[in-house]
C-alpha positions, 0 to 999 in steps of 0.5 A, a space after each residue: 542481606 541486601 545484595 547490592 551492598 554485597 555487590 560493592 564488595 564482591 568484584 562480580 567480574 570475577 565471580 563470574 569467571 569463576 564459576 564453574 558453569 559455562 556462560 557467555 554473553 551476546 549483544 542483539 547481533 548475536 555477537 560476543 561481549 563476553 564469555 567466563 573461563 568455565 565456556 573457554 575451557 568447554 569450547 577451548 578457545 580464547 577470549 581474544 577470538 570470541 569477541 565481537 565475532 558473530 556466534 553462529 559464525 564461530 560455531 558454525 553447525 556441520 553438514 550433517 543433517 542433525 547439525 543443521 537443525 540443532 544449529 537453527 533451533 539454536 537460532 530460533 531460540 536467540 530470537 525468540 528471546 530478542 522478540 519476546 524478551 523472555 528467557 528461553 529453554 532448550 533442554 537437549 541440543 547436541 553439540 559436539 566440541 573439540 578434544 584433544 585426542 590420543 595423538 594429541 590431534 584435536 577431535 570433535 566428542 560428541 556432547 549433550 548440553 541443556 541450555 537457558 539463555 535469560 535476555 538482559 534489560 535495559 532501563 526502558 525494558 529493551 532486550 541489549 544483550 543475551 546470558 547463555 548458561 550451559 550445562 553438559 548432560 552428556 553423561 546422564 544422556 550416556 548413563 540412560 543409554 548404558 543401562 538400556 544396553 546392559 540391563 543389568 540390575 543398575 538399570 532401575 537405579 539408572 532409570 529413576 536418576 537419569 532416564 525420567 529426568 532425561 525423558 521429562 526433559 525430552 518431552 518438554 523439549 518436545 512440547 517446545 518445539 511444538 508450540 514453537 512451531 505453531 507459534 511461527 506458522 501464526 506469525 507467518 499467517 498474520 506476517 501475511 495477511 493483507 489487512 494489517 495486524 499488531 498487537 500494542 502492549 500496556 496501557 502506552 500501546 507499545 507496538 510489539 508485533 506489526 504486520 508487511 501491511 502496516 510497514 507499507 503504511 509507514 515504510 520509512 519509520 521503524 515502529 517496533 518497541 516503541 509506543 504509538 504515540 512516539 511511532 506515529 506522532 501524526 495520530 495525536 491529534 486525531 482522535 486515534 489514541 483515544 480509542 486505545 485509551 478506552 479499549 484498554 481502560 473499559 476492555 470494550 472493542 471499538 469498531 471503526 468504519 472508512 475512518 480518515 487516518 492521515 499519515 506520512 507515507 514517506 519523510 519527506 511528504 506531506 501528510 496523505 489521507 488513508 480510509 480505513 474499515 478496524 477493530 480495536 480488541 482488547 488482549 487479556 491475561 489469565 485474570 482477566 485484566 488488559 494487557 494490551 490491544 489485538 489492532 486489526 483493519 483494512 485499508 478501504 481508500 480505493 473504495 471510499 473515493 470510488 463511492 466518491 467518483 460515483 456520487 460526483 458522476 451521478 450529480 454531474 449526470 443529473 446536471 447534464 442530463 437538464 441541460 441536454 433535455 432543456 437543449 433537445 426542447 430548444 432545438 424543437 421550438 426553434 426547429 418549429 418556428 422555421 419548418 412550417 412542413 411536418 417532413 422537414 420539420 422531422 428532417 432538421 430535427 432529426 439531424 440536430 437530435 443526432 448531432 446531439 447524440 454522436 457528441 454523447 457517444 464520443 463522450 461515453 468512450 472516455 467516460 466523460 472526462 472530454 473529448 478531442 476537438 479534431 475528435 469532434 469535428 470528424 464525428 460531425 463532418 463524417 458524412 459529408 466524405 473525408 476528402 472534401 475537409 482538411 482539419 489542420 491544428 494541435 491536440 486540444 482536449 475539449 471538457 464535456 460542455 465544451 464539447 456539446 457545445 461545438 459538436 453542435 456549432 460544427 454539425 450546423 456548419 456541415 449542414 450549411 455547407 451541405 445545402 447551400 455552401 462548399 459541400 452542395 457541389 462536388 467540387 467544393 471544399 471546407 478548411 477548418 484551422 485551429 490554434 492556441 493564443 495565449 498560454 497562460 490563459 488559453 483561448 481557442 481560435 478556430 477558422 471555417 473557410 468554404 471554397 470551391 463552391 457557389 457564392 453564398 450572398 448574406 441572408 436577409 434574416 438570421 435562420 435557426 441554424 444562425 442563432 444556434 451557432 450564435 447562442 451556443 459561442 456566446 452563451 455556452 461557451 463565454 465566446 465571439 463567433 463571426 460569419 462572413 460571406 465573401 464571394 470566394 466562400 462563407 467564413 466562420 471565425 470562432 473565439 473562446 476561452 478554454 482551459 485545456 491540455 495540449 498533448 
């Protein structure tokens, strides 16, 4: 008989009423879209009541202990049908319903019912709605209970009618519950876990199970039931696919390492670059054939541009490590030319070696992403007494090469003073101001003023210490420097382009 032509001829609304077997029916919210006039009787409400009112609102469980639990494994097995979108079984629940009593008070029967709820479809598979069916086994329940009291010789007949189907479905309803259990404490788990975890289904990778760590991935985007192609549009055209594509078509695993995955953190930004260490495993039925795919990875971006960092820190080590190395050999050779003696050769080398060196510390400190210019002057002029110098300017922040290069300019500078200048006597003093003259391409302007000491007359030839200061201003650091000789005091005047941060 072809059934829907029956179906034209039989109002199916009506059959279902009709039916002496309670069913009702849930949307995905659990509320209710209707129910047959078998379940009105049993629960001995209205239909105008029930609908569109939430069932575990209306059937509330009691204070008991008992009913708190039968009133959760009747949740559970709602949503167990909505996640899996299989049909579900609870052989025994107990529940008691409103009866009107001798006095015509209602009173609540105690009542035994074994239940099956069927999940109902759409055309693309989705769970909609729920179909409770319930039969009342309160009196076979009785029955077993009766015959064990009086043990009587119905109590045989009892036990082959009612107490083994009554056992079986018990030990069933058991193993249920058992399964159910260890099922929840695996998703927990997996709900848990660090990495991330999914499982696809079918040959369009439908994502049925993802775990917190793939939703903080994509926090935005609600990725359930839907395939990977339309959950994350932006792997398309990453070569990602492909690799579900041949986990399920060769059931072979792929094993991926720091592989680039750009994704959409957030609706509104741009794509961001995620490294990540997964495993693509295929998932089999009892026949051995494919029927989904185990995803399984580690979100290793940290790691990848730590290595990364290191690598450029390593390169940007080498390189300067040569330049200080090429600067050490300049500062000898210079040194030489002027220290015909040994001891004094030793002396100024020395002095300028460990200007050298106090730079380096102050970079280390900060792990070589730059130091302070008024940083670097104190370092520099330290042993020439605090009070005998005035630094007055902003913040600036120096790169690494900046840095080495007037830490350098500013220990020849001290060590003039030292000798010949403002700090030979100790009434001398040295002002060093500094500014910023044009913001949107910066340049650095720092004036070295001596005063308080003996005129400094200008020298004949230009020393070692002239032509570091020179070099290191115009060569290094792409600047003019000018040194002036004024009775009142010598003068420094140093001008240079500089990329930097004021704070």
């Amino acid at each position: 008989m072809d059934l829907r032509k029956l179906a034209k001829t039989i109002d199916l609304v009506a059959a279902f009423d009709s039916s002496p077997n309670p069913y009702m029916l849930l949307d995905r919210d659990l509320r209710f879209a209707g129910m047959n006039q078998a379940y009105l009787n049993v629960t001995q409400r209205r239909r105008e009541d029930l609908i569109g009112r939430q069932v575990m609102e209306i059937f509330a469980p009691g204070d008991a202990p008992d009913s708190q639990e039968e009133g959760r494994r009747l949740r559970a097995s709602f949503d167990k049908v909505l996640a899996t979108g299989e049909p579900d079984h609870l052989a025994v629940l107990h529940y008691p319903v409103l009866t009107p009593g001798p006095d015509g008070q209602a009173v609540f029967d105690d009542r035994y019912w074994s239940c099956t709820h069927t999940p109902i479809k759409d055309d693309k598979g989705q769970v909609t709605h729920i179909l409770q069916h319930t039969s009342d086994v309160t009196d076979l329940l009785r029955l077993r209970l009766g015959a064990d009291q009086r043990g009587d010789a119905t109590s045989a007949l009892d036990a082959m009618a009612g107490d083994e189907v009554f056992r079986r479905a018990v030990k069933i309803e058991a193993n249920n519950q058992r399964l159910e259990a260890e099922r929840k404490r695996l998703t927990d788990m997996l709900m848990n876990a660090p990495g991330f975890v999914a499982v696809l289904n079918g040959p369009d990778h439908t994502i049925q199970f993802c775990n917190e760590a793939c939703y903080r991935l994509v926090s935005h985007r609600e990725v359930l039931g839907l395939p990977v192609r339309e959950a994350l549009p932006e792997l398309n055209e990453q070569g990602h696919l492909d690799f579900l594509n041949d986990v399920f078509e060769t059931g072979e695993p792929v094993y991926g390492r720091q592989r680039a995955f750009a994704v959409r953190r957030t609706p509104d930004e741009p794509l961001e670059c995620r490294y990540i260490d997964f495993a693509y495993q295929p998932i089999r039925d009892d026949e051995g054939r494919v029927i989904g795919i185990f995803v399984q990875g580690h979100d290793v971006t940290d790691v990848v541009l730590a290595a990364e960092r290191q690598k450029l820190m390593i390169d940007e080590l080498n390189h300067r490590v040569k330049n200080t190395l090429a600067t050490v050999q300049s500062i000898a050779m210079q040194t030489a030319r002027t220290h015909e003696d040994p001891k004094s050769f030793a002396a100024a080398f020395q002095s300028r070696i460990l200007a050298l060196s106090h730079t380096h510390d102050l970079l280390t400190r900060s792990h070589w992403e730059g130091a302070g210019l008024r940083a670097v002057l104190e370092h520099e002029t330290l042993a020439h007494g605090v009070g005998r110098l005035t630094l007055n300017g902003p913040h600036v922040a120096l790169s690494p090469p900046h840095a080495l290069s007037l830490g350098m300019v500013f220990h020849e500078l001290a060590t003039n003073a030292a000798k010949y200048g403002a700090l030979a006597s100790g009434e001398g003093r040295v002002m060093v101001d500094w500014r910023l003259t044009d913001q949107t391409s910066p340049r650095l302007e720092i004036r070295w003023r001596e005063s308080g000491g003996a005129p400094i007359p200008e020298p004949e030839r230009r020393g070692f210490g002239t032509r570091l200061i020179e070099r290191n201003v115009r060569h290094d650091l792409h600047g003019t420097v000018h040194l002036s000789y004024p009775p009142e005091g010598f003068c420094a005047e140093i001008s240079l382009p500089l990329d930097m941060e004021i704070l």
